[in-house]
C-alpha positions as CSV (number, residue, x, y, z in Angstrom):
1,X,14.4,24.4,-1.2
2,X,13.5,24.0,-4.9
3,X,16.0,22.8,-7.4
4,X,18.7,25.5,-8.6
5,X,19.8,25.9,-12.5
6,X,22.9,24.0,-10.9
7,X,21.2,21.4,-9.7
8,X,19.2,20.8,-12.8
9,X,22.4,21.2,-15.0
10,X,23.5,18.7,-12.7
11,X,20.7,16.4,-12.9
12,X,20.8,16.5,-16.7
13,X,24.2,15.7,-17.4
14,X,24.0,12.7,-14.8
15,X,21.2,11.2,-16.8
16,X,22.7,11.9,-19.5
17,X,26.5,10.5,-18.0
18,X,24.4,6.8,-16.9
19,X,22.4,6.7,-20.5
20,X,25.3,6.7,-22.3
21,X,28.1,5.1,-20.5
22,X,28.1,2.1,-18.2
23,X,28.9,2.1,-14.1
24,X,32.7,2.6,-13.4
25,X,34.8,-0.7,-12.1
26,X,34.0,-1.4,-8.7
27,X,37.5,0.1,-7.6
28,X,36.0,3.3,-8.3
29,X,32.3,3.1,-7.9
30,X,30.9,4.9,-4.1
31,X,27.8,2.0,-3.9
32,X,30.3,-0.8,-3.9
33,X,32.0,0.8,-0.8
34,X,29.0,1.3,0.6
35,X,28.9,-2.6,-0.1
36,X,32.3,-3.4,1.3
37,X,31.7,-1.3,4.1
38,X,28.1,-3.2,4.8
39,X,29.4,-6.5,4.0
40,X,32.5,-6.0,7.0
41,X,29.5,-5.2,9.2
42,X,27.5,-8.3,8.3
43,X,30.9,-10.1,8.8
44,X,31.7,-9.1,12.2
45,X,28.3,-9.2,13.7
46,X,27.8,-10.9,16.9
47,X,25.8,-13.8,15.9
48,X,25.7,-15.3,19.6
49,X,23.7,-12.1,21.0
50,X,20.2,-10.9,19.2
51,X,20.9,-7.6,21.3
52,X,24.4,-6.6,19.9
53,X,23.5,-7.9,16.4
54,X,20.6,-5.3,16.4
55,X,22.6,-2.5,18.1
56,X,25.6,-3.3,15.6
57,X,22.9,-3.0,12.8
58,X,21.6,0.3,14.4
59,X,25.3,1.7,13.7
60,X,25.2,0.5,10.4
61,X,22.1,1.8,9.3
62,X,22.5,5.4,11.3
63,X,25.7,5.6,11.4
64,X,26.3,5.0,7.8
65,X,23.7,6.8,6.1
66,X,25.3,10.0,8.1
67,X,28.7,9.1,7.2
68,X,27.4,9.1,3.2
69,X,26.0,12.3,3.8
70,X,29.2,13.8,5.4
71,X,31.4,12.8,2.8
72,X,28.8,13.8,0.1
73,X,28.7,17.3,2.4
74,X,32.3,17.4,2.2
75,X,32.8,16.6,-1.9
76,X,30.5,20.1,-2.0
77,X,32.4,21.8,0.2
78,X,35.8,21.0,-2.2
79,X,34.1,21.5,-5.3
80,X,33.1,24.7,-4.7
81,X,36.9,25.7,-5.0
82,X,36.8,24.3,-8.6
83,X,35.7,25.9,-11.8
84,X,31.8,26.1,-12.4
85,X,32.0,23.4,-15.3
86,X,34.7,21.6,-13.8
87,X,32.5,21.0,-10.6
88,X,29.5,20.2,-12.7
89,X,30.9,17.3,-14.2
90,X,32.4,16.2,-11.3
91,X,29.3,16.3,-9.4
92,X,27.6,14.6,-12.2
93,X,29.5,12.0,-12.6
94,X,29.5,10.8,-8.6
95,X,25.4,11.6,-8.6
96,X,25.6,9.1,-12.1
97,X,26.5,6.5,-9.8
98,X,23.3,6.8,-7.4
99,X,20.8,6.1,-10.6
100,X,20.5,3.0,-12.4
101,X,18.3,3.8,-15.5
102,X,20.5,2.1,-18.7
103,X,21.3,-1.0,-16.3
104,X,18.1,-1.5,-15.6
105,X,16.5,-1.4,-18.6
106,X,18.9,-3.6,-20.3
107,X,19.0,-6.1,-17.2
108,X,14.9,-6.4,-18.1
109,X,16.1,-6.3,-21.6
110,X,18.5,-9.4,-21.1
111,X,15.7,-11.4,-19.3
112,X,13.0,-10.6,-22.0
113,X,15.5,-11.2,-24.9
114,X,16.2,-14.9,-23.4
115,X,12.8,-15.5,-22.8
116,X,11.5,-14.5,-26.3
117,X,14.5,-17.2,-27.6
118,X,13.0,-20.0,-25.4
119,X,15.7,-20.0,-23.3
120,X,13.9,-19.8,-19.7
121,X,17.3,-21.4,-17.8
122,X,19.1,-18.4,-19.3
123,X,16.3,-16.1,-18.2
124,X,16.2,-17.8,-14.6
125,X,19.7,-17.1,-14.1
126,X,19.7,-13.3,-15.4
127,X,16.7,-12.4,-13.5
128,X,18.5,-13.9,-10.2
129,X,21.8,-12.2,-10.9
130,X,20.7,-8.8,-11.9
131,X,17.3,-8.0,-10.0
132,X,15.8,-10.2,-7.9
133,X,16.8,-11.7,-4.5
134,X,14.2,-15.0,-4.4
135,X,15.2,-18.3,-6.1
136,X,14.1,-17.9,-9.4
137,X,14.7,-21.9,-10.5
138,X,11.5,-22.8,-10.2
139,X,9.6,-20.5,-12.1
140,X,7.9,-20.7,-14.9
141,X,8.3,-18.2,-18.3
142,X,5.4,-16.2,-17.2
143,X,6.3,-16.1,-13.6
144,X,9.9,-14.9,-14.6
145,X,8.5,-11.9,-17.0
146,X,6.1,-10.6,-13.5
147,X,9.3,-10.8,-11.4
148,X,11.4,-8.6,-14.0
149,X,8.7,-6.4,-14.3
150,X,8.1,-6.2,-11.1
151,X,11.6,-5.5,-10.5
152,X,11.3,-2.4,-13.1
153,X,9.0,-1.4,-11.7
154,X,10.3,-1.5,-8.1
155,X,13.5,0.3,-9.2
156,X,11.6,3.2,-10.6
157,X,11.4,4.2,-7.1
158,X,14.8,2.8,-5.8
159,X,17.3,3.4,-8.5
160,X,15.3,6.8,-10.3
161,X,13.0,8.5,-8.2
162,X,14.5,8.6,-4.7
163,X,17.5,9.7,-5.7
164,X,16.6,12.5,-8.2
165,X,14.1,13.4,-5.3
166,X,17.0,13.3,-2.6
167,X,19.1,15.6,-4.7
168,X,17.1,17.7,-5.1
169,X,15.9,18.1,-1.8
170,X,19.8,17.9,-0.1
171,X,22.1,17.7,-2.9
172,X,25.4,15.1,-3.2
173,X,24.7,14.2,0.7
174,X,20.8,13.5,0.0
175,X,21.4,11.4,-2.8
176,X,24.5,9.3,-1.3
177,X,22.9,8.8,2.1
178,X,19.9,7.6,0.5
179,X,21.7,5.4,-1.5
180,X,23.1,3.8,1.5
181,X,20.3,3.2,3.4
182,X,18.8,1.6,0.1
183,X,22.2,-0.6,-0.6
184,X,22.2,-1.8,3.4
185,X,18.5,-2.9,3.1
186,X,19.1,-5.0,-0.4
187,X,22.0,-6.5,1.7
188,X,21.0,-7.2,5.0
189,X,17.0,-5.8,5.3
190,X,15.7,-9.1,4.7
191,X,14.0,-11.8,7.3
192,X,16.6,-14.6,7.6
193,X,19.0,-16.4,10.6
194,X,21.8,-14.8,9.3
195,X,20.1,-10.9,9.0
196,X,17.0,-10.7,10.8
197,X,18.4,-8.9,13.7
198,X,21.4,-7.0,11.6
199,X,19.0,-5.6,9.4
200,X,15.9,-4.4,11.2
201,X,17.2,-0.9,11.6
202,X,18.6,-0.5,7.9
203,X,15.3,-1.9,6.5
204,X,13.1,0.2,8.5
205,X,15.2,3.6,7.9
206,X,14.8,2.6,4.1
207,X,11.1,2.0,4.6
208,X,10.9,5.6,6.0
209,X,13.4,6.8,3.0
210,X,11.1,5.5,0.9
211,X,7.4,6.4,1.9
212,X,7.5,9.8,0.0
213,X,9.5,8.2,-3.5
214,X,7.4,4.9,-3.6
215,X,3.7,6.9,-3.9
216,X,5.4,10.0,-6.0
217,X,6.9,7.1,-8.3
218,X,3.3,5.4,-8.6
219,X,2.0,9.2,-9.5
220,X,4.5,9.3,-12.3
221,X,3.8,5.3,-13.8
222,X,0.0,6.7,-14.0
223,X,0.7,9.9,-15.3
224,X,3.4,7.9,-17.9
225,X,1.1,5.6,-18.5
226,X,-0.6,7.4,-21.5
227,X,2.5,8.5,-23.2
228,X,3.3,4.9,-22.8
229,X,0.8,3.2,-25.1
230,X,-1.0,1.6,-21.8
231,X,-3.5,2.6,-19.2
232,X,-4.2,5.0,-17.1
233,X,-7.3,4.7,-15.3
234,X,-6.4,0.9,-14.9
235,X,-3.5,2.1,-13.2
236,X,-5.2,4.3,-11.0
237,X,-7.4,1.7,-10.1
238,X,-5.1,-1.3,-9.4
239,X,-3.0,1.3,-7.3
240,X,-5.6,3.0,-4.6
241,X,-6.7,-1.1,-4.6
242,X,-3.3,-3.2,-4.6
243,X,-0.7,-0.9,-3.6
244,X,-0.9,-2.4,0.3
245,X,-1.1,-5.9,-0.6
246,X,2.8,-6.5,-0.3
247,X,4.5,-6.8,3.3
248,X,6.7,-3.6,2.3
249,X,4.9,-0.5,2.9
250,X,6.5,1.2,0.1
251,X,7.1,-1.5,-2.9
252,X,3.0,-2.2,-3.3
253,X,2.6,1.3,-5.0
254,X,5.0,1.8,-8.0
255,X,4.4,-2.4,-8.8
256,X,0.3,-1.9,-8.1
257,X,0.5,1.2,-10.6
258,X,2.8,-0.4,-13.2
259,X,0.6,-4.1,-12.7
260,X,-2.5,-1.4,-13.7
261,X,-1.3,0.2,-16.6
262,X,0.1,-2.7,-18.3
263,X,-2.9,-5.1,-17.4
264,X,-0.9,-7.7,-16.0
265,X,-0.9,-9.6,-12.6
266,X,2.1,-9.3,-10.3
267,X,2.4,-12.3,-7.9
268,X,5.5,-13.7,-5.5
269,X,3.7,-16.8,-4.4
270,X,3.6,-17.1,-1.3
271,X,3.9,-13.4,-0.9
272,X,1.8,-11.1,-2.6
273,X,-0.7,-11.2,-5.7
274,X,-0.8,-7.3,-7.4
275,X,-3.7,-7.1,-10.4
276,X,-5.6,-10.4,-9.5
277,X,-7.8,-10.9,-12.6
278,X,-5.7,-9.5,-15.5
279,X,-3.7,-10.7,-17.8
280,X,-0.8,-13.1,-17.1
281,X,2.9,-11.7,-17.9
282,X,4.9,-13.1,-20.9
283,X,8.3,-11.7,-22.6
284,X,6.6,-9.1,-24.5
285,X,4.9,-7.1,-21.3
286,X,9.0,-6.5,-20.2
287,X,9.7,-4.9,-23.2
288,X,6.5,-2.8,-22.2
289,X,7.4,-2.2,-18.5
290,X,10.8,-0.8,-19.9
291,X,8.7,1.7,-22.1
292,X,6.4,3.2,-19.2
293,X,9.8,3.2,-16.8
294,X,11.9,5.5,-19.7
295,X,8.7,7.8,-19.9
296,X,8.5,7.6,-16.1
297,X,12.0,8.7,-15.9
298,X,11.1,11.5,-18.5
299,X,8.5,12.7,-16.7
300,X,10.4,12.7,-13.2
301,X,12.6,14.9,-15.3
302,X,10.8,17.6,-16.6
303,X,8.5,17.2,-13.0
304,X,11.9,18.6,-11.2
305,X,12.6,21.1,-14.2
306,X,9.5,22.4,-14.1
307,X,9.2,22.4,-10.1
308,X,12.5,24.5,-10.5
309,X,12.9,28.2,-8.4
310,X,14.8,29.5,-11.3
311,X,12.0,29.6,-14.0
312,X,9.1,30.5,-11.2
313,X,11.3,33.6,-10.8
314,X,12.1,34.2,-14.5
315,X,8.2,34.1,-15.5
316,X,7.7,36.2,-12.7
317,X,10.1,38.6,-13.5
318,X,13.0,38.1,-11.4
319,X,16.4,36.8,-11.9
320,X,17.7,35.2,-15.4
321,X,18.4,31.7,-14.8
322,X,21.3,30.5,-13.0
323,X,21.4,33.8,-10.9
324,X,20.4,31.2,-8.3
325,X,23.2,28.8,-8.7
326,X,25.0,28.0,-5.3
């Protein structure tokens, strides 16, 4: 079902909630009990049976994501009891907590500022803390500015374009489960003795979750890329050849598309090597990747305002907007 004029009223103001304010304390925040909850998981896994490690996992994974959608369901079911605007904010606010577009661009913005004051330790460590999982100590300046862009660019999808898309598609419970399944698989979803079994079913629901957001999100980085001051038949280009160069089915397509449109190569050695021949990454192509992802965001934006079944049926004559509003 298209977005109604509720749903965009409550897209806007939840933007507009995580642009200007930061996450609540953790006390109060749904991912971090989504993190507490997989954490006790991970804790009381079986480690002495590959079988009831995986099975365990298979709870987590399914069982989880539905139990996120169920209380998401059931936060609907209460606020429709409250006053329109009173439920609008309050919906807001909890779907404010599923995006991440103000701490992501200022976690990039952290890395970049430390590496434009020659501080690479300081970069190192912010760029492990706040978006990246590998060990960072080894890397060199330029190698630390790919990884935070990468990681920009990654997050388009994870922390942006997933969760407006869920929304819109299923409400609250969209957005919540998705961002459940997305939590479980930066916690557990990765190869490793301690989570290779835990985490095969979280990592390959996310990898579902994600097939639709990850190619819509490279759509957007090309169609951004203009607006953005880089380009967008590079872009196009790096992404149809790249975007199935990492092990993820989904994460080669926003970084291939952002790796095009900035003109910079992407590599985890090792790993992967996104935009082999173009220019190396330094400090200043963060502050770039932060540009295309705000205009990216934008565009996702206007993309589900436009998409909308309340204006279709206003320029075709039918109801005003907000007639629809459920």
């Amino acid at each position: 079902m298209p977005p109604t004029a509720q749903m965009i009223g409550t897209l806007g103001l939840a933007v507009a909630l995580d642009l200007l304010l930061a996450d609540p304390p953790n006390r109060f925040h749904p991912v971090a009990w989504m993190g507490h909850l997989i954490a006790a998981f991970d804790r009381i896994a079986p480690r002495s049976s590959r079988a009831g490690v995986f099975l365990l996992g298979g709870v987590l994974g399914l069982g989880g994501a539905a139990f996120a959608y169920g209380v998401g369901w059931l936060i609907e079911r209460v606020f429709e009891g409250f006053h329109p605007a009173i439920a609008l904010v309050l919906r807001a606010a909890i779907l404010k907590t599923t995006l991440s577009i103000r701490g992501l661009a200022g976690a990039a913005g952290q890395v970049g500022a430390a590496l434009r004051s020659d501080d690479l330790t300081s970069a190192r460590r912010l760029l492990s803390w706040h978006l990246v999982s590998r060990d960072t100590s080894g890397l060199t300046a330029s190698q630390v500015s790919a990884a935070a862009v990468e990681s920009v660019a990654e997050n388009t999808c994870d922390s942006v374009v997933a969760p407006i898309l869920y929304y819109a598609v299923a409400g609250l419970p969209g957005a919540l489960a998705y961002r459940f399944l997305n939590t479980a698989d930066a916690m557990v979803g990765y190869r490793g003795p301690r989570h290779e079994w835990i985490g095969k079913v979280p990592a390959r629901l996310d990898d579902l979750a994600n097939l639709l957001p990850s190619r819509l999100s490279a759509i957007l980085i090309i169609l951004a890329s203009p607006f953005a001051g880089t380009s967008l038949p590079r872009a196009w280009r790096i992404w149809r050849r790249d975007a199935r160069r990492t092990a993820s089915p989904n994460a080669g397509h926003p970084m291939s598309a952002a790796s095009g449109a900035l003109g910079i190569e992407l590599e985890k050695v090792g790993a992967y090597r996104i935009g082999a021949g173009l220019a190396t990454a330094d400090a200043s192509d963060i502050d770039r990747a932060i540009k295309l992802f705000r205009v990216t965001v934008a565009l996702a934006l206007v993309a589900v305002f436009l998409g909308s079944q309340p204006w279709r049926a206003a320029s075709n004559g039918g109801p005003a907007i907000g007639s629809g509003a459920r």
